[in-house]
C-alpha positions as CSV (number, residue, x, y, z in Angstrom):
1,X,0.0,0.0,0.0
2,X,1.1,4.0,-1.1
3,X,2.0,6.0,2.0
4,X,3.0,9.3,1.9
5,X,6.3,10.7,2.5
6,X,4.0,12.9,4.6
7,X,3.1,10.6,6.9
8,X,6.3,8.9,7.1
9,X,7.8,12.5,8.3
10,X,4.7,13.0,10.9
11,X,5.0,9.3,11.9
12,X,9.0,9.6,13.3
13,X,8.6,13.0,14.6
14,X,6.1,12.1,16.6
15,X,8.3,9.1,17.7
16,X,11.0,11.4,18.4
17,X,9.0,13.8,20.5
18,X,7.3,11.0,22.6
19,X,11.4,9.7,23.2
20,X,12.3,13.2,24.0
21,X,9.3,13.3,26.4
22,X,10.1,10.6,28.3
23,X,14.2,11.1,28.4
24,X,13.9,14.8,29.0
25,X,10.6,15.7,30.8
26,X,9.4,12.6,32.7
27,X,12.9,11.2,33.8
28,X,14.6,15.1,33.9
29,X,16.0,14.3,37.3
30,X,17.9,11.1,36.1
31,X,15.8,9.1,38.6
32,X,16.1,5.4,38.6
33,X,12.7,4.2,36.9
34,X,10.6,2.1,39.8
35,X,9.3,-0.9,39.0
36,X,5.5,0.9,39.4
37,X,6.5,3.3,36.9
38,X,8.0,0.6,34.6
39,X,5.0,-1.5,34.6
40,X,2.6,1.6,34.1
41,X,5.1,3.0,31.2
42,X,5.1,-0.6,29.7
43,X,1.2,-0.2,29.3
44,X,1.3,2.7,28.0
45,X,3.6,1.8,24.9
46,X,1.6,-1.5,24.1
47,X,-1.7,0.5,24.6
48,X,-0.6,3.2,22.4
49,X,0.4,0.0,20.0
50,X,-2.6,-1.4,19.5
51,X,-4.7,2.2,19.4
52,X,-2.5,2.5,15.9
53,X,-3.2,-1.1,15.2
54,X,-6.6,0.3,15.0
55,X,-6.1,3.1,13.3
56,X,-4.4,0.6,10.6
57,X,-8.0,-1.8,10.4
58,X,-9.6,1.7,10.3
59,X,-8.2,3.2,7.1
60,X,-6.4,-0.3,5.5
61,X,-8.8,-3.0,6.6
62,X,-8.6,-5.7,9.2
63,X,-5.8,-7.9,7.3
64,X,-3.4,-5.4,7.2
65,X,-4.1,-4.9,11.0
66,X,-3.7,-8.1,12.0
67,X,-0.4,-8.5,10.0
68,X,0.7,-5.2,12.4
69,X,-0.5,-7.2,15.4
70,X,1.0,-10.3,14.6
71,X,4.8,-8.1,13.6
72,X,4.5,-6.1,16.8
73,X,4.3,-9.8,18.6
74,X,7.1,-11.6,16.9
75,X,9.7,-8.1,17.4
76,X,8.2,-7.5,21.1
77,X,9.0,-11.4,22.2
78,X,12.4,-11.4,20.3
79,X,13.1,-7.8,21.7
80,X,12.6,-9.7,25.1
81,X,15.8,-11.3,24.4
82,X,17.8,-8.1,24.1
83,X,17.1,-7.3,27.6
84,X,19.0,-10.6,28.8
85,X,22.0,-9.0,26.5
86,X,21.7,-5.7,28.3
87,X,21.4,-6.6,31.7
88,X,24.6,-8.4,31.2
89,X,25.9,-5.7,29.6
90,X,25.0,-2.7,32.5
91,X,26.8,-5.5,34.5
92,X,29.8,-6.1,32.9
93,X,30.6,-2.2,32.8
94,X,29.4,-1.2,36.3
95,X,26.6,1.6,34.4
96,X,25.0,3.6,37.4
97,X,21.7,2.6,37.2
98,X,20.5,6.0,36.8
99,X,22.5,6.3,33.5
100,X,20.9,2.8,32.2
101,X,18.0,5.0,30.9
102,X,20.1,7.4,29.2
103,X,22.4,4.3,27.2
104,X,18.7,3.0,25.9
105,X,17.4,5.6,25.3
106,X,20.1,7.2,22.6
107,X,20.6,3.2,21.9
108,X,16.9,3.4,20.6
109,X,17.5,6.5,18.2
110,X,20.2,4.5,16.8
111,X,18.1,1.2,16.2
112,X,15.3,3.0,14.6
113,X,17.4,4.3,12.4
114,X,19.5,1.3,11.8
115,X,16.1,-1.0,11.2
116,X,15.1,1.5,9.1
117,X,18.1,1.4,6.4
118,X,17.8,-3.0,7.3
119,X,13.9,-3.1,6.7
120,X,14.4,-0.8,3.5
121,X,17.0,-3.2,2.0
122,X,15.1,-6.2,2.9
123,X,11.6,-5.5,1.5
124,X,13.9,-4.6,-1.6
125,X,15.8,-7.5,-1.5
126,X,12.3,-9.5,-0.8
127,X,10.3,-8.0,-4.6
128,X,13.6,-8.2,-6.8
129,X,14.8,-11.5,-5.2
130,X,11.9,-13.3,-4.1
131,X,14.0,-16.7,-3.3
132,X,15.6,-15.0,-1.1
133,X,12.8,-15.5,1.9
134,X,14.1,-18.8,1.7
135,X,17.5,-18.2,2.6
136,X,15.8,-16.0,5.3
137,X,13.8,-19.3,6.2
138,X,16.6,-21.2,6.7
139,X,18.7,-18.8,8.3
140,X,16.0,-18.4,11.3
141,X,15.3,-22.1,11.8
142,X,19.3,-22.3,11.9
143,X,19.1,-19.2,14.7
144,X,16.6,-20.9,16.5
145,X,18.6,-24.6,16.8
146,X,21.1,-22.4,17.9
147,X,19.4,-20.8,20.1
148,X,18.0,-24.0,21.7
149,X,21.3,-25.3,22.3
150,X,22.6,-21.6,24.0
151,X,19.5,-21.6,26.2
152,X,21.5,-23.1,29.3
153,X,25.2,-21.9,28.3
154,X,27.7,-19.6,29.8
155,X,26.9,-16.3,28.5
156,X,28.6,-14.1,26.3
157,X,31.5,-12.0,27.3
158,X,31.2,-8.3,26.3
159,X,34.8,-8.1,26.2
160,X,34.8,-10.0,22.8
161,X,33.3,-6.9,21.3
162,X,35.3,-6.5,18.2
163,X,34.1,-2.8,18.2
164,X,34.7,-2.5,21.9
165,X,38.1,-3.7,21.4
166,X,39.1,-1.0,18.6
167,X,37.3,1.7,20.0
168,X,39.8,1.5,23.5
169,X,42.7,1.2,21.4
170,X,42.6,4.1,19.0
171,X,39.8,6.3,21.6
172,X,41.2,7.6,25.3
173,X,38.9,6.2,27.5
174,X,38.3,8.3,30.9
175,X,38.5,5.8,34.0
176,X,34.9,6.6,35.5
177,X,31.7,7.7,34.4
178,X,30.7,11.8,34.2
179,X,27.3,12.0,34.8
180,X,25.3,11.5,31.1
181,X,28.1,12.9,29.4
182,X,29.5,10.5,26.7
183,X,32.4,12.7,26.1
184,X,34.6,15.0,27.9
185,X,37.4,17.4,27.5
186,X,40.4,17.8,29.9
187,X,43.5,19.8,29.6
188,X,42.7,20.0,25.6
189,X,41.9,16.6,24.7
190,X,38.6,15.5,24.0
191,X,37.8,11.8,25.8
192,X,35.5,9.4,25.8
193,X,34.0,8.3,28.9
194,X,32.7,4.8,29.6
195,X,29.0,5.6,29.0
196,X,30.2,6.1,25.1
197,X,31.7,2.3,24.8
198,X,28.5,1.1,26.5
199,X,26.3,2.9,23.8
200,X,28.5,1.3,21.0
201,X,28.6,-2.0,22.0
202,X,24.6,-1.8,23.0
203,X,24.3,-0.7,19.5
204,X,26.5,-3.1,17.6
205,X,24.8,-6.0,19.8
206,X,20.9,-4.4,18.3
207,X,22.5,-4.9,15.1
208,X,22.9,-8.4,15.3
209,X,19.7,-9.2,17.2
210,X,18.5,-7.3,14.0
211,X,19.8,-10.1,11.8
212,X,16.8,-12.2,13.1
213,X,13.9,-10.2,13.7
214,X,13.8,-8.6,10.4
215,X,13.8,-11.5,8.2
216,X,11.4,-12.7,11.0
217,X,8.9,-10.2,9.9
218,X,9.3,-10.5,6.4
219,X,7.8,-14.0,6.9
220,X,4.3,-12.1,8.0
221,X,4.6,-9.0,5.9
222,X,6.3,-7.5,2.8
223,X,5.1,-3.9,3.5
224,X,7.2,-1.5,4.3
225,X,5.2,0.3,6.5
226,X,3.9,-2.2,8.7
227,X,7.1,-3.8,9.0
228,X,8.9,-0.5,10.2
229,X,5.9,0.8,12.4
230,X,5.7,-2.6,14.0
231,X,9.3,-2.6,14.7
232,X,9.6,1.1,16.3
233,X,6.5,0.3,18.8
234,X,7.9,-2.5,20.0
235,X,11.5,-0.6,19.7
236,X,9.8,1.9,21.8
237,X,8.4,-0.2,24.3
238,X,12.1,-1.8,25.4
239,X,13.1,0.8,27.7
240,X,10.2,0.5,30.1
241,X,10.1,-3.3,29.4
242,X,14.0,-3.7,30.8
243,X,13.3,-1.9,34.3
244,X,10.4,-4.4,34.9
245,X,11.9,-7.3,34.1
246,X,15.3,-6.5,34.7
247,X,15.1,-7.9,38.4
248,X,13.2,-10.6,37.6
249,X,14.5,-11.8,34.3
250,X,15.9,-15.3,36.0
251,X,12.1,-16.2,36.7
252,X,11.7,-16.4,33.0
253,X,14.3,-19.5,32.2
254,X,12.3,-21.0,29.8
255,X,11.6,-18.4,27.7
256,X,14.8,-18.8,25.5
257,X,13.0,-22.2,24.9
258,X,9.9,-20.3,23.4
259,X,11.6,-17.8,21.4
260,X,13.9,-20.7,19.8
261,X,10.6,-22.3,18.9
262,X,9.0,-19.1,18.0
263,X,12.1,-18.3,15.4
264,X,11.7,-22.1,14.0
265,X,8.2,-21.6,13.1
266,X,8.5,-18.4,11.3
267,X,11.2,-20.1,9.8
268,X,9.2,-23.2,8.5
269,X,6.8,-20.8,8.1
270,X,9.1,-19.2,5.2
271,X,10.5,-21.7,4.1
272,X,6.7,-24.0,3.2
273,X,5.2,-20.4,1.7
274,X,6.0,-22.0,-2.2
275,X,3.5,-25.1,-1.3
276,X,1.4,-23.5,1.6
277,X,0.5,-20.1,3.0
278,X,0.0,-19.9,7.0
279,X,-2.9,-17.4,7.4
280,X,-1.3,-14.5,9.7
281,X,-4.1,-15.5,12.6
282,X,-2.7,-18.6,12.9
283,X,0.6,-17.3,13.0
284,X,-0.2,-15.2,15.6
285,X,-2.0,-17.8,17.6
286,X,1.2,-20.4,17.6
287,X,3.5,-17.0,18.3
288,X,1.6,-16.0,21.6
289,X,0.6,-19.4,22.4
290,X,4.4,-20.6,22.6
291,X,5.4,-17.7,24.5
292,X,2.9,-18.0,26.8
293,X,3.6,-21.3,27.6
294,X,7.3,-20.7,27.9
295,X,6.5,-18.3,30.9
296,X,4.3,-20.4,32.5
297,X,6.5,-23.1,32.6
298,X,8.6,-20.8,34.3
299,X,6.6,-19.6,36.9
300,X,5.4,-23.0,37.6
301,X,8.5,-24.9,37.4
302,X,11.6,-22.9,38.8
303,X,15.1,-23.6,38.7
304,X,16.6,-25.4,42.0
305,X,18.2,-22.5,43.1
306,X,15.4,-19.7,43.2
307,X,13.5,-22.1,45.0
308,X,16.2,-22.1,47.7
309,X,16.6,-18.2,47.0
310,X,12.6,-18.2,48.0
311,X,13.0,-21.0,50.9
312,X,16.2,-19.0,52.3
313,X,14.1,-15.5,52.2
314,X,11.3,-17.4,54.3
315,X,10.7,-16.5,58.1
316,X,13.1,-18.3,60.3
317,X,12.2,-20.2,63.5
C-alpha cells in the first residue's frame, strides 16, 4: 500500500517527541525508573500499540491490522531477548543505574534508524529476489537450533566486542563515568568516557539481534510500512520493558525455549510459503501461544536455586 512521505515524516517525529518526552521531561532528574513506573510505562507503549493497530483496520482493513499485530508480537517477544543482553551488559561495565535509561534511550534512536536502512534493503531484496525469503527461512530455523542449544550456556562475554576492542585502542577512554556525558574534554583533549563504549557495543549487539527479527517479519509481511511501524512500537516499548523485568529476568528461564521455537516456526513458516501459505491468525496464535507457555513453565517450574533463593528469604524459627 502507497504511503505518503508525509506521513512517514509525521510518523517519526512524533516518535521522536514522545522519546524526547520521556528522556527529558518525565525522567529530567535522572531518577532510577521504579518498577510501578515501569509497569505503568510498559502499558502505555503497548496501549498506544494497538490504538495505531486500529487506526491501521480503520483506514487499510482488518488484514493489514492483524499483520501489524501479529509483527508487533514476533519483534516485542524477540526484543525480550535483548534485555538478557543488556542486563549483562549494564553488569559487565558497572553503568549507574540512573545512567541505564540514558544508554537505551540514545541506543533506541540508533536502532530505529539502523532498522530503518535494514527493513528498507530487505523489503527490496524481498520484490527483486523473491527466493531470497528462503534463505531468510533457513537462516531463522538455523538461529533458532542455535538458540535452543545456547539456552542453558555460559553467557557471552562483552569483552569479545570486536568494536569494543578498537574503539579502546585508538579512543582515550576516561576511567569513571561523568554523569550523562558520553564525552569530555580535559587539559585540551577530548575523551571518551565509559557511558560512550557502552552505547556502541549496545548498538553493535541491536545490530545483530536485528539479523533475526527482520527477516522474521518479512515471513508475516512485505510492506514497508507495517514492517517499520511494528518494529519502532515495540522498539519503543524496550526501555520500560527492561526496568520491569530487569530484576526478575531469571524467573523467565524458559523463555529462550519459546523464542527458539518461535524463530523455528516463522522459519518453517518461510520456508513452506511455495507449497502452503499460514494465514497471519494462525501465526499469531502459535506466536503467543508458545510464549505463553514458555513463561508459564517458568513460573510453575523454577530452577533449583530460586527455590532455595525463596525457601532462604522465608521467616526463620
Amino acid at each position: 500500500m502507497h504511503i505518503s512521505l508525509t506521513f512517514w515524516i509525521v510518523f517519526n517525529a512524533a516518535l521522536l517527541v514522545l522519546l524526547f518526552l520521556d528522556l527529558a521531561v518525565w525522567n529530567r532528574e535522572g531518577r532510577v525508573l521504579a518498577f510501578k513506573h515501569a509497569l505503568l510505562s510498559t502499558g502505555l507503549w503497548v496501549a498506544l500499540a494497538f490504538v495505531f493497530a486500529a487506526f491501521i483496520h480503520y483506514w487499510f482493513g482488518a488484514g493489514k491490522a492483524l499483520e501489524f499485530v501479529t509483527g508487533y508480537v514476533i519483534e516485542e517477544s524477540l526484543s525480550v531477548d535483548n534485555l538478557f543482553v543488556f542486563i549483562l551488559l549494564f553488569h559487565y561495565f558497572k553503568v549507574p543505574p540512573e545512567q541505564e535509561r540514558t544508554v537505551l534511550f540514545w541506543g533506541i534512536l540508533g536502532a530505529l534508524a539502523m532498522r530503518g536502512a535494514f527493513i528498507g534493503a530487505g523489503v527490496a531484496l524481498v520484490h527483486r529476489f523473491h527466493w531470497i525469503l528462503y534463505l531468510f527461512g533457513a537462516f531463522l530455523v538455523y538461529s533458532g537450533v542455535k538458540l535452543f542449544g545456547e539456552a542453558e550456556s555460559e553467557p557471552v562475554d562483552p569483552s569479545h566486542n570486536a568494536l569494543l576492542r578498537l574503539t579502546r585502542r585508538f579512543v582515550p577512554v576516561t576511567d569513571g563515568y561523568e554523569g550523562k556525558r558520553f564525552f569530555i574534554r580535559r587539559a585540551g583533549s577530548l575523551l571518551a568516557t565509559p557511558l560512550f563504549v557502552v552505547l556502541l557495543v549496545v548498538e553493535t549487539t541491536d545490530i545483530l539481534f536485528a539479523t533475526d527479527s527482520i527477516p522474521a517479519i518479512l515471513a508475516i509481511s512485505h510492506d514497508p510500512f507495517i514492517v517499520y511501524t511494528s518494529n519502532a512500537f515495540a522498539i519503543l516499548g524496550l526501555r520500560s520493558m527492561y526496568f520491569v523485568l530487569s530484576a526478575h529476568m531469571k524467573v523467565f528461564h524458559y523463555l529462550h525455549y519459546g523464542l527458539a521455537v518461535v524463530l523455528i516456526f516463522i522459519g518453517a513458516k518461510m520456508l513452506v510459503g511455495f507449497r502452503y501459505q499460514i494465514p497471519t491468525w494462525v501465526a499469531l496464535v502459535v506466536i503467543a501461544g508458545v510464549l505463553g507457555a514458555s513463561i508459564l513453565a517458568s513460573v510453575l517450574f523454577p530452577k533449583k536455586e530460586e527455590k532455595r533463593a525463596a525457601s532462604s528469604a522465608g521467616p526463620q524459627g
